[in-house]
C-alpha positions as CSV (number, residue, x, y, z in Angstrom):
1,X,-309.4,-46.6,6.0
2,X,-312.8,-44.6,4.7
3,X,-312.4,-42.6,7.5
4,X,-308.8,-41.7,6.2
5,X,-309.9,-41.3,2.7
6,X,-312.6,-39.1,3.7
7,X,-310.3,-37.1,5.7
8,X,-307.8,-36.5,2.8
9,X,-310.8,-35.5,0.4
10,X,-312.0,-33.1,2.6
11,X,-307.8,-31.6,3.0
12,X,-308.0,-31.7,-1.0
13,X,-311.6,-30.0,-1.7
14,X,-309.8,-27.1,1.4
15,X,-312.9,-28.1,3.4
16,X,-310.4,-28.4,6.4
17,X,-306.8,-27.7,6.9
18,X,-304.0,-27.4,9.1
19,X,-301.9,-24.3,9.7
20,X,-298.6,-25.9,8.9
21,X,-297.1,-22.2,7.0
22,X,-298.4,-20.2,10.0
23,X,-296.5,-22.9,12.3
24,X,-293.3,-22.8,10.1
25,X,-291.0,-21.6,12.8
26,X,-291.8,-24.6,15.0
27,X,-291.1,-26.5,12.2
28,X,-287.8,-24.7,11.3
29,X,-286.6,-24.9,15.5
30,X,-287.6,-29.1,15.2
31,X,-285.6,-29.6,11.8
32,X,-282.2,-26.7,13.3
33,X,-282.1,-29.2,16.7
34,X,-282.3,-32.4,14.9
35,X,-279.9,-31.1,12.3
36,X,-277.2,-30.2,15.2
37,X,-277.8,-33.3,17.3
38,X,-277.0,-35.1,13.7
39,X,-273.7,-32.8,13.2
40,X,-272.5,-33.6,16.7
41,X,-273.1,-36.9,16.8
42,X,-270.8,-36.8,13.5
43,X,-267.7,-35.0,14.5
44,X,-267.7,-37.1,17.8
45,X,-268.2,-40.2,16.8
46,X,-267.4,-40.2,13.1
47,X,-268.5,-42.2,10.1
48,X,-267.5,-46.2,10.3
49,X,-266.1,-46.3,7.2
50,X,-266.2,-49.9,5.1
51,X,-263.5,-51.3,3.6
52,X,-264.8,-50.2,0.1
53,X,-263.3,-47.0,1.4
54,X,-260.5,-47.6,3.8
55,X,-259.0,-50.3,2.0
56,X,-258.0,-53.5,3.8
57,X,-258.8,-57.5,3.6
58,X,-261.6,-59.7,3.4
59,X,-261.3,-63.2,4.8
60,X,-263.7,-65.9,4.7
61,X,-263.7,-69.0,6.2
62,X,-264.9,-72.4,4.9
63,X,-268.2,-73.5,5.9
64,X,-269.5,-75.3,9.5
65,X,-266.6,-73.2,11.3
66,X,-266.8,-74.1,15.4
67,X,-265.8,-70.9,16.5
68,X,-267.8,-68.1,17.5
69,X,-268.3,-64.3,16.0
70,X,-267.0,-62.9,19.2
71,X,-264.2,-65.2,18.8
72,X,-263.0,-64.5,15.0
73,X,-263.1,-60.8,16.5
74,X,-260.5,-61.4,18.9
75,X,-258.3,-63.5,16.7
76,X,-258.6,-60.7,14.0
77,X,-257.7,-58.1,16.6
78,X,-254.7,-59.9,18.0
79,X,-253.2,-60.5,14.3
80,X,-253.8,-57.1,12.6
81,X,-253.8,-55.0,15.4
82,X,-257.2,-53.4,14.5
83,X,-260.7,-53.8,14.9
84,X,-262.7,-56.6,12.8
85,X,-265.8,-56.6,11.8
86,X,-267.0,-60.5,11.6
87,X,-270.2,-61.6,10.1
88,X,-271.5,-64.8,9.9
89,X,-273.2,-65.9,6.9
90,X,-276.1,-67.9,6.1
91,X,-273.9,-71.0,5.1
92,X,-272.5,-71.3,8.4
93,X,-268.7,-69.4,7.4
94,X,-267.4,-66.6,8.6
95,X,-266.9,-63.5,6.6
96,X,-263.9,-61.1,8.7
97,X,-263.0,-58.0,7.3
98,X,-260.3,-55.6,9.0
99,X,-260.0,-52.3,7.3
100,X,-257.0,-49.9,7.0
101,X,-254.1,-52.4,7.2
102,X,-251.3,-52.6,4.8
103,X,-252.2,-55.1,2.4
104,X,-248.7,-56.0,2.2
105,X,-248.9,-57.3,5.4
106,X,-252.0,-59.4,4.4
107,X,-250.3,-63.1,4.1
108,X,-248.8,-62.3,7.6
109,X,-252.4,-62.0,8.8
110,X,-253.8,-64.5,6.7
111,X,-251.1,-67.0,8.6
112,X,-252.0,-65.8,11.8
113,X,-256.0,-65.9,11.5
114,X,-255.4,-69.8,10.1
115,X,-253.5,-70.8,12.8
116,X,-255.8,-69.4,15.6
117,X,-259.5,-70.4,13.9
118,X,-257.7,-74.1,13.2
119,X,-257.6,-73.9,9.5
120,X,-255.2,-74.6,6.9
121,X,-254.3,-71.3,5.4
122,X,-254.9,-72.3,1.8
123,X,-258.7,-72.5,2.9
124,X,-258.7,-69.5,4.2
125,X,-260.3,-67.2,1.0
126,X,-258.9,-63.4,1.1
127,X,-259.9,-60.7,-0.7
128,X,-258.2,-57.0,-0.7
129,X,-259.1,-53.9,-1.0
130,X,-255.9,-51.3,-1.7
131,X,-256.1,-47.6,0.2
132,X,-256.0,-46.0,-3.2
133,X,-258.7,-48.0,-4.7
134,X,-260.5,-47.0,-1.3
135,X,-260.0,-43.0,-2.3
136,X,-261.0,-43.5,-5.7
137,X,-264.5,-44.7,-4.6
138,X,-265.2,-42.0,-1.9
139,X,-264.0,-40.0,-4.2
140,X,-266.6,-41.1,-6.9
141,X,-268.9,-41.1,-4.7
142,X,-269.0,-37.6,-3.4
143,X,-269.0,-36.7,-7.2
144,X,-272.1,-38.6,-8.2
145,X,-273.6,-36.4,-4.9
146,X,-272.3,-33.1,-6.3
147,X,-273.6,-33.6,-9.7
148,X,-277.1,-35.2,-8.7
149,X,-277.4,-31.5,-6.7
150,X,-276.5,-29.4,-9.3
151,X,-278.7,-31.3,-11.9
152,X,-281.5,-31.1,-9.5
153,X,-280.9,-27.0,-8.9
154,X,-280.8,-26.8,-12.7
155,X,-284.4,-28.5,-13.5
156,X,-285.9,-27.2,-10.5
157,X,-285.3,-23.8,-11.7
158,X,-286.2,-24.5,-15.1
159,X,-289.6,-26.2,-14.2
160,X,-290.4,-24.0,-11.8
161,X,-288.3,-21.3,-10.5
162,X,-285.1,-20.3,-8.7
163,X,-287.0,-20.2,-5.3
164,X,-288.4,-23.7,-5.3
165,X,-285.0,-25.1,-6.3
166,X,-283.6,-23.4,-3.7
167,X,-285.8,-24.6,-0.9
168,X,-285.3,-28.3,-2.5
169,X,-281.7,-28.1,-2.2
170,X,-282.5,-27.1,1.5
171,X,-284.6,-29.8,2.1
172,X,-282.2,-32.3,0.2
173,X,-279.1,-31.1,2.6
174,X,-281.5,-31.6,5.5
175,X,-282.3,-35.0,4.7
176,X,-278.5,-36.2,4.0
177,X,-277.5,-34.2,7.4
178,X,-280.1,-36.2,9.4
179,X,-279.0,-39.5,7.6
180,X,-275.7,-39.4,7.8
181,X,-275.4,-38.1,11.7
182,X,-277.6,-41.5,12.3
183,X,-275.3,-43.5,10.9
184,X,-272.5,-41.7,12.8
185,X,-274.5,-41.9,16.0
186,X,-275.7,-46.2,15.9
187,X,-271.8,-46.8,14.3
188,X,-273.6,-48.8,11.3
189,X,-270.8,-49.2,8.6
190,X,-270.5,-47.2,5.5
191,X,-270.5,-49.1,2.6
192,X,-271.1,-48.7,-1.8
193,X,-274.7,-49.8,-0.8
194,X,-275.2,-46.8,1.8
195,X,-274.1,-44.6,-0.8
196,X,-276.9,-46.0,-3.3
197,X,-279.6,-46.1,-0.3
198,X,-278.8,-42.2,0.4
199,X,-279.0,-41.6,-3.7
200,X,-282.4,-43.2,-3.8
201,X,-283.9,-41.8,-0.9
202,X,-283.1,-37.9,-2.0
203,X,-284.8,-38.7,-5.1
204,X,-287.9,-39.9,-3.4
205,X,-287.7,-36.7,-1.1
206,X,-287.8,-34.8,-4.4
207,X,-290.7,-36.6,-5.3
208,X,-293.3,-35.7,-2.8
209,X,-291.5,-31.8,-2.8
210,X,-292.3,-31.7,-7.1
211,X,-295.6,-32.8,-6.0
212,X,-296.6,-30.2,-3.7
213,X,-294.7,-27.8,-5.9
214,X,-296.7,-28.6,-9.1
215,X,-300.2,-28.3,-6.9
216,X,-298.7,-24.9,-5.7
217,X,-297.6,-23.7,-9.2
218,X,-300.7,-24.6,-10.3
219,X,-303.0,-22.6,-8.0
220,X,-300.4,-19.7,-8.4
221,X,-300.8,-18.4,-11.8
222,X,-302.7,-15.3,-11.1
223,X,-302.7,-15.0,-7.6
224,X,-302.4,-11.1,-7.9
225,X,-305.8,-10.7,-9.4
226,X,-307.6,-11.4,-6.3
227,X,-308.1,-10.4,-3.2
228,X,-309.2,-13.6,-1.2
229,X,-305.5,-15.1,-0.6
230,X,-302.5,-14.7,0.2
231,X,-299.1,-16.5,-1.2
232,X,-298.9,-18.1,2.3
233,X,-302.4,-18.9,2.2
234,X,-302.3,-20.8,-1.5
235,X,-298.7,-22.5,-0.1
236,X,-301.2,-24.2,3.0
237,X,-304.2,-25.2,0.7
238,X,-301.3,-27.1,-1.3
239,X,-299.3,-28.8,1.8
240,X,-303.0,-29.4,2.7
241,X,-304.4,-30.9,-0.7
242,X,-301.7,-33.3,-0.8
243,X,-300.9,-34.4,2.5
244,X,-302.8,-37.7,2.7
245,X,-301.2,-38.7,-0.2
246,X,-297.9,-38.0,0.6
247,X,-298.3,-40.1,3.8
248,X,-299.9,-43.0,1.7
249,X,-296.4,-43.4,-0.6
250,X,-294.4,-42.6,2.4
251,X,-295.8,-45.5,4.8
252,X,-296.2,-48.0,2.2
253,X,-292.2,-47.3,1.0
254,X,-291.6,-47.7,5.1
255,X,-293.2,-51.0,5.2
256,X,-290.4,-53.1,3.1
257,X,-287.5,-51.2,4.1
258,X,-288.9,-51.7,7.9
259,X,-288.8,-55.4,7.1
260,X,-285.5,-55.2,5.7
261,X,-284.0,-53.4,8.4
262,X,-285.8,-54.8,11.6
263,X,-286.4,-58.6,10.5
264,X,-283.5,-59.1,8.1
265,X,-281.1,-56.8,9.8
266,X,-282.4,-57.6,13.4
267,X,-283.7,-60.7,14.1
268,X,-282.0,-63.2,10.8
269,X,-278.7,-61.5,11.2
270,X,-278.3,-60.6,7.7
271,X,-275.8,-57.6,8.8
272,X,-275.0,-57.0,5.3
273,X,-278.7,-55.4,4.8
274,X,-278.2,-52.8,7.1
275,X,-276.1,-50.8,4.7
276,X,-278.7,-49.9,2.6
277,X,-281.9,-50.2,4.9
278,X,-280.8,-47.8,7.4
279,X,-280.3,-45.1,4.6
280,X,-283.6,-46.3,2.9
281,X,-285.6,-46.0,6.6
282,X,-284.1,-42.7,7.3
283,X,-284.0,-40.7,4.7
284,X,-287.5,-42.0,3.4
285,X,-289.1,-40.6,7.1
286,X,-286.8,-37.3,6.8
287,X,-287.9,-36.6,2.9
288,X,-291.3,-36.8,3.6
289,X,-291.0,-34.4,7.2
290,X,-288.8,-32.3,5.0
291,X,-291.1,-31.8,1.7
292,X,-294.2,-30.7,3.6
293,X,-292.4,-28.4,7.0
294,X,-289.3,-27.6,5.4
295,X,-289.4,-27.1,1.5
296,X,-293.0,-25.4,0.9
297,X,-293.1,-23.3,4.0
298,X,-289.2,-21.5,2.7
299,X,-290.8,-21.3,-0.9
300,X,-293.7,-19.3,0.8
301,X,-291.4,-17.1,3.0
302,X,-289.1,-16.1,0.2
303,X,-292.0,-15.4,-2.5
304,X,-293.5,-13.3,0.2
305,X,-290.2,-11.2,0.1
306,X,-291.5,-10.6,-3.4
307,X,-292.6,-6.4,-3.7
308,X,-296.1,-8.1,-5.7
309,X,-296.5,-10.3,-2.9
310,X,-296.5,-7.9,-0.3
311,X,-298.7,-5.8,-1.9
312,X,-301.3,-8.7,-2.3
313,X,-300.7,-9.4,1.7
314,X,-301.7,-5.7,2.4
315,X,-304.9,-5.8,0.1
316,X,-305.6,-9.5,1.5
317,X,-305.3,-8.3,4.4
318,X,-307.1,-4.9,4.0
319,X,-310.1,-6.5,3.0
320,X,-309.8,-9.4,5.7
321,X,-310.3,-6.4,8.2
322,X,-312.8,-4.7,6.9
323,X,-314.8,-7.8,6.5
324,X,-314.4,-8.3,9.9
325,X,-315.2,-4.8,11.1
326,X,-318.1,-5.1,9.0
327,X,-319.6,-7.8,11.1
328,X,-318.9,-6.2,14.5
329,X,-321.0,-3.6,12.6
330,X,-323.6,-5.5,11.0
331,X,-323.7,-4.3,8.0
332,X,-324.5,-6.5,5.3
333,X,-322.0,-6.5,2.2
334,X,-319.2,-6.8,4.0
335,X,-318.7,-10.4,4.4
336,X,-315.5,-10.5,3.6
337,X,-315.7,-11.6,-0.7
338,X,-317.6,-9.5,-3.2
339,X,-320.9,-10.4,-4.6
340,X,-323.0,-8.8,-6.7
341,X,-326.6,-8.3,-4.9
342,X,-329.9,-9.9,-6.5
343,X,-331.4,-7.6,-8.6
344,X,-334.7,-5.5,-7.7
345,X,-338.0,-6.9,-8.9
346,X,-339.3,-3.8,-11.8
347,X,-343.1,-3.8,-13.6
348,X,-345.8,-5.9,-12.9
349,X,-345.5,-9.6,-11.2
350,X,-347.8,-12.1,-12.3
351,X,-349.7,-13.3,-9.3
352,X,-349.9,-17.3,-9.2
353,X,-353.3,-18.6,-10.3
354,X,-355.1,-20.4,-7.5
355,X,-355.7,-24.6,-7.8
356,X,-359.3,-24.9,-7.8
357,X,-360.1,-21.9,-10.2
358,X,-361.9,-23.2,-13.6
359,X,-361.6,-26.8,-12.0
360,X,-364.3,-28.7,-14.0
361,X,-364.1,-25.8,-17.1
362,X,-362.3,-27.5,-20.6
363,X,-361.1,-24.0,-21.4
364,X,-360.2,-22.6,-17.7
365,X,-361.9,-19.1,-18.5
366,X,-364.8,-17.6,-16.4
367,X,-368.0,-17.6,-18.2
């Protein structure tokens, strides 16, 4: 860990650093395959949509229930003529839900599910979901996306400028690509609670991107009155600066949702926590990739667009070379930054007195 925190001094005091703006098209070629395997993996496979959004029924059994998961799946199937999803809950019932049937025809299947799992119907608790109902909350939900975008766009621009906001909204786009073509690809279900996990996760991506931003703003303000750096160059020292830290907040937010996902999820059972964890998991890993090789490395290749900007990368660069053919040359002066030489010594320099003269004399002086 001190070797860690060491390391992440020396990226914030620019000591060391790593290339990651001169390496942005690697990072760009990574983030365009992921993206498209993400996009295929969605129009093949499609979204499993929950019954929050299909509409359907919810049935659960009573508790202590001697027949299996597999088998509740089998009995759902053979009454409603579509795929259940069974879970089986901590008090030992069964919880089947079979979304995208009529709901008319729900006491029909109620009857039919009772008689197969051995149970008198009135025990059987049911639950439904209309297909209107089911719009109404996709539809809600895509709103709250929409406006959490714009609203973002808007402060982003105001903070900052329209260039950062539009990298962000990049990054954010990346981040719900890559989540959502995971969910399509492992067939997890979509759910209220997936909707939530993908809300919170873009405003944690958002976080780390403000931070690097504000460090970048920062170091920014009159970048045209030197010589030494280039936007690009400022943009690297800021990735740079706070890169430990973003890996810190990024690993510790992992750890939970890990534990969430992997024990709860995997190994208890608790299917109902895979909802949210996935979208936690995921788009917690793609934020952080996205805020530090996506979002700053577009800020720097649209503000070097800028006619200012250019101009600074030609003098940057200008004196970069003539540093350099200074040394093949040589010549002192030319090291690359300006400094002032140490003046020449004019008049008279008092000579330093030697240690033993007027030892043993109170007044020093030669008699």
């Amino acid at each position: 860990m001190s070797k860690l925190g060491n390391l992440g001094a020396r990226l914030h005091r620019g000591e060391i650093s790593y290339d990651f703006i001169g390496k942005r098209k690697i990072w760009y070629g990574v983030s365009i395959l992921i993206t498209i395997t993400a996009i295929v993996g969605l129009v093949v496979r499609g979204l499993n949509m929950g019954i929050d959004f299909q509409g359907g029924a919810v049935f659960t059994t009573p508790t202590k229930m001697s027949a299996s998961v597999a088998q509740a799946e089998e009995f759902a199937h053979e009454a409603s003529g579509h795929e259940a999803v069974v879970q089986k809950l901590g008090n030992g019932s069964l919880r089947i839900q079979i979304a995208g049937i009529d709901t008319g025809k729900a006491d029909e299947i109620k009857e039919a599910l009772a008689k197969d799992l051995k149970l008198d119907p009135e025990r059987l608790a049911a639950d439904l979901v209309g297909p209107s109902w089911g719009e109404q909350i996709a539809n809600k939900a895509w709103e709250g996306l929409a406006i959490f975008m714009v609203l973002v766009v808007i402060y982003l621009a105001i903070a900052f400028e329209w260039r950062m906001a539009v990298a962000a909204l990049v990054a954010l786009i990346h981040d719900i690509t890559i989540t959502v073509g995971v969910y399509a690809l492992v067939g997890f279900e979509v759910t209220p609670g997936t909707v939530i996990g993908l809300l919170t996760i873009l405003g944690y991506s958002l976080y780390d991107t403000v931070v690097v931003f504000d460090s970048l703003k920062e170091q920014t303000k009159d970048i045209t009155k030197q010589t030494r750096f280039t936007y690009s160059d400022i943009a690297n020292q800021s990735i740079n600066g706070t890169l430990v830290r973003s890996i810190n907040t990024t690993v510790v937010a992992l750890l939970p949702v890990a534990g969430l996902l992997f024990i709860g999820g995997g190994f208890l059972g608790a299917g109902t926590l895979n909802d949210i964890s996935l979208s936690l998991f995921v788009g917690l890993a793609a934020g952080a990739y996205s805020s530090i090789f996506i979002a700053t490395p577009l800020v720097a290749d649209l503000k070097e667009r800028e006619p200012a900007m250019k101009a600074l990368r030609k003098r940057v660069l200008a004196k970069r070379a003539q540093a350099a053919a200074g040394e093949n040359s040589g010549e002192p002066g030319t090291t690359g930054d300006t400094y002032e030489a140490a003046p020449a010594v004019v008049g008279p320099r008092d000579q330093p007195v030697a240690r033993n003269r007027g030892r043993g004399r109170p007044s020093g002086k030669r008699r």
